[in-house]
N, C-alpha and C positions, 0 to 999 in steps of 0.2 A: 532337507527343509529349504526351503525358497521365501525370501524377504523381499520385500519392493517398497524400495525409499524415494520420495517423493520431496526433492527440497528447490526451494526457492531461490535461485540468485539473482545476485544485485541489480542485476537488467531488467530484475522483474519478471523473466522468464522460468521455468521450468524443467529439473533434469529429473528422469527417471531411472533406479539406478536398480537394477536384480541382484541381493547376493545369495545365493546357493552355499550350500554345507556337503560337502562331498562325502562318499565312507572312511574317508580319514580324519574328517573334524575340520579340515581345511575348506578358508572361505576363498570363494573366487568371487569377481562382482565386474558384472557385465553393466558400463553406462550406455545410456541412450545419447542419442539428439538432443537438442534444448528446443521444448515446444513454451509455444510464446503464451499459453494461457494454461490456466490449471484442469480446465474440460480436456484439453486437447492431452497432456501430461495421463489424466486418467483414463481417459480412452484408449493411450496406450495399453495399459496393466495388464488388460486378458490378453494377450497375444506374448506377454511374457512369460505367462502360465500355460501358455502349450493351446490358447484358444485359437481355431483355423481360420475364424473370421471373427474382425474387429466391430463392434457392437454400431449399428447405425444411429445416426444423430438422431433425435430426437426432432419431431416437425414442431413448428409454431402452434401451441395448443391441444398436443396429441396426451399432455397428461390430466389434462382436463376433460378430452375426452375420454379415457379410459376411467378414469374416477368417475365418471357420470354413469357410462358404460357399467360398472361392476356393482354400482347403488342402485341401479333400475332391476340387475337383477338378484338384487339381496346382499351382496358384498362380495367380498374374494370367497371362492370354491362355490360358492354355489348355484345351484343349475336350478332348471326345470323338469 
């Protein structure tokens, strides 16, 4: 099993920290870097879980357009 803790220190910065359960019961826990904002912290996570590319930022206004996008055509799943 794989955990990913996510805490805040006093600088205000962020550490990201994986602990794993091995088949012995025994935890090991791998920290990260300290990312200076909580986007940046989460955007790590998938690549801690074995993702081979890390998710791209999001543009100014792109969830706006997709909610627009998915209500023109009926909502999430559905097509024409």
């Amino acid at each position: 099993m794989k955990t990913v803790c996510i805490s805040e220190v006093g600088d205000g910065s962020y550490t990201v920290k994986l602990e794993t359960e091995d088949p012995t019961g025994a935890e090991t826990e791998t920290a990260g870097e300290p990312y200076p904002t909580l986007e940046e912290a989460l955007a790590a996570v998938p690549a801690m879980f074995g993702a081979t590319e890390p998710a791209a930022p999001e543009m100014e206004g792109e969830a706006e357009f997709v909610a627009g996008f998915k209500q023109a055509r009926g909502g999430e799943g559905q097509g024409y």
